[in-house]
N, C-alpha and C positions, 0 to 999 in steps of 0.2 A: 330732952335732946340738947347737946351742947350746941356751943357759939361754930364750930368746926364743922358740926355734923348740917347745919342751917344752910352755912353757909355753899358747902358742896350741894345740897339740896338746890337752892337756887342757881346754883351756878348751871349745875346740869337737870333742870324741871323741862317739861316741857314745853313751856313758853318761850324760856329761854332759847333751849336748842330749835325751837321749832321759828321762832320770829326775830328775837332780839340779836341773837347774833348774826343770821344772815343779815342782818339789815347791817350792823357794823363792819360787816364784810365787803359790803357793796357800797359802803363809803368811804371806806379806805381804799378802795380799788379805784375809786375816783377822786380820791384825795394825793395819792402817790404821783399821778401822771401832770399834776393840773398846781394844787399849790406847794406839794414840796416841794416837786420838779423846778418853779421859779423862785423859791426862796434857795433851794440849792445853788441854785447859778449862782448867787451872791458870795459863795465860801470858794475858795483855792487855797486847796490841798495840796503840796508838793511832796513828792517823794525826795531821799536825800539823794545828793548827787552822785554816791558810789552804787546806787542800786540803774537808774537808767540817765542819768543828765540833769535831776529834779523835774523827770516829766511829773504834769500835775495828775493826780487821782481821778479819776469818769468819776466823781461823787454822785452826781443826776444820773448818771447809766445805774452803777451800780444799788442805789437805792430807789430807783424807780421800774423801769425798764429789768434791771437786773432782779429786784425782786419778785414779779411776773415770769422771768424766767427761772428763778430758782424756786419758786413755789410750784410752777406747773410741771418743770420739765424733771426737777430732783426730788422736793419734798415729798409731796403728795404721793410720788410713785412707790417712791422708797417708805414711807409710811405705810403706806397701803400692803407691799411689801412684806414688809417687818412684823404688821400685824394680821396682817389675812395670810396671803399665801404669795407663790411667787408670779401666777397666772395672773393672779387682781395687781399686782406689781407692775408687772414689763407692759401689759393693755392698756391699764389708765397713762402710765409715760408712755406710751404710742400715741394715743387718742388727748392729753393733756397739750405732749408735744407738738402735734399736728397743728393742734386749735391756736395753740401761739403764734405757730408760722404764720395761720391764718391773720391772727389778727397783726400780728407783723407787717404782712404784706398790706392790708389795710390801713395802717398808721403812718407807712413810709411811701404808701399809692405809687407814684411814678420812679419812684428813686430805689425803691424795692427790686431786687434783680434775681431771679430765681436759681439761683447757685447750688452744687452740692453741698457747700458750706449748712443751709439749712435742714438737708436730706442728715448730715451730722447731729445736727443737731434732737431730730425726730429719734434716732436709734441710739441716740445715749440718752434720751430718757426713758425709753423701752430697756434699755440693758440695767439701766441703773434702780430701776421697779423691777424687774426679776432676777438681777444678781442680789438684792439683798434680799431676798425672798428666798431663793433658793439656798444662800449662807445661815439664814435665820434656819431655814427647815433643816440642817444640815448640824446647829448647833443644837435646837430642840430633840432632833433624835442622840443628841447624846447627851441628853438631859442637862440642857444649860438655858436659861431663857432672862440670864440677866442682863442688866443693862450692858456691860460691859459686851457682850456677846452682841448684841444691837447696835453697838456704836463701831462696834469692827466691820461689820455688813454694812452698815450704812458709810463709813468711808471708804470704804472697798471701791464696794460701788459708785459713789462719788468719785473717787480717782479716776475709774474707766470711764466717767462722762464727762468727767475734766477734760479727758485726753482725745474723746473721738469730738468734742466740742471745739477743744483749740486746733486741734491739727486739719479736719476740714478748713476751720473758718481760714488758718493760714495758706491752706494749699490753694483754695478752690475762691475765699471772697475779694471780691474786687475793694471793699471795706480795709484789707490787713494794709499796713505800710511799715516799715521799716522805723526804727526811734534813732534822730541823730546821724541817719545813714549807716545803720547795723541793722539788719535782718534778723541776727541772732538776741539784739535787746528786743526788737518786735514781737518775736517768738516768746520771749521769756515774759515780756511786760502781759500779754495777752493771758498765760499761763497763771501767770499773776492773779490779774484781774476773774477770771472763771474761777479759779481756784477759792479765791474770798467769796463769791458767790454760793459756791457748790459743796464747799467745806460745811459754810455757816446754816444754810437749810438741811444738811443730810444731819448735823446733832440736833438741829432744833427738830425735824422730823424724828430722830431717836430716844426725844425726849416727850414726846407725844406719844411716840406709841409704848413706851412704858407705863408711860400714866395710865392710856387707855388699858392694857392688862390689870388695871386693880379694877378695874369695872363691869367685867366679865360675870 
């Protein structure tokens, strides 16, 4: 047995998938919120001043906060998606998305406002697990199942939870403000920001569920 063949072996054994990596999973779930979160606050980020004024970057949102949302409400669904079917898709981003809201509402207790902003949020992770679900089953029947063909599903779908994510949060959250006193850099800064989020988990979910097809 090669050095390669060992090595997949332990990666994917039963101990592994069975103990050691949930455990890594559920320390980084508790490492993101607690010491990145405050070693982040230390870094500013500015954007350059022909994009919005050099507002600075949510570096802490987007790598913390932000990756809770882009694992529950985009990755996962659209993974599941891509490699199962379009049903295990749009359900788990229903039921993924839900539970964040949940736990949203619990992290921010009083200051948490129940907005349709969030109801946006629930049905673009439902759409974004069964649009590339049902793109993937759309490319397999015409005999295509490469990567290339996953990562069109998967930003597809990402774009429509890009969009049903910003545009609630701007129409309906008490959260949106305006950048500089433009409305329309708020609009775009926001688009911005989702966009870097939902872009970057729908390839990395593209890229999982390829792997996962050689395992079959």
């Amino acid at each position: 047995m090669g050095t390669q063949d060992k090595l997949l072996g332990a990666l994917f054994s039963n101990i592994s998938l069975a103990l050691i990596l949930p455990i890594i999973f559920g320390v980084l779930i508790i490492f993101f919120p607690t010491i990145l979160a405050d070693w982040l606050g230390t870094i500013h980020v500015s954007l350059p001043e022909f994009f919005w004024g050099g507002v600075e970057i949510p570096l802490q949102h987007i790598l913390t906060t932000g990756v809770a949302q882009g694992m529950m409400t985009c990755a996962i669904p659209i993974l599941l998606g891509l490699a199962w079917n379009r049903w295990a898709g749009g359900a788990s981003g229903f039921l993924l998305s839900l539970l964040y809201v949940l736990a949203s509402a619990a992290q921010y207790g009083a200051w948490f406002t129940p907005t349709v902003d969030w109801l946006g949020l629930i049905i673009a992770g439902m759409l974004a697990g069964y649009i590339a679900g049902a793109l993937m089953a759309r490319s397999r029947m015409q005999g295509s199942n490469s990567l290339k063909s996953m990562l069109i599903a998967a930003i597809v779908a990402a774009i429509v939870a890009i969009i049903f994510t910003t545009v609630t949060f701007v129409w309906y959250s008490p959260m949106f403000s305006p950048i500089n006193g433009s409305v329309i850099d708020g609009i775009t800064y926001n688009y911005f920001i989702n966009t870097v989020i939902y872009v970057v988990w729908a390839i990395l979910a593209t890229i999982v569920a390829k792997v996962s097809t050689w395992f079959r």
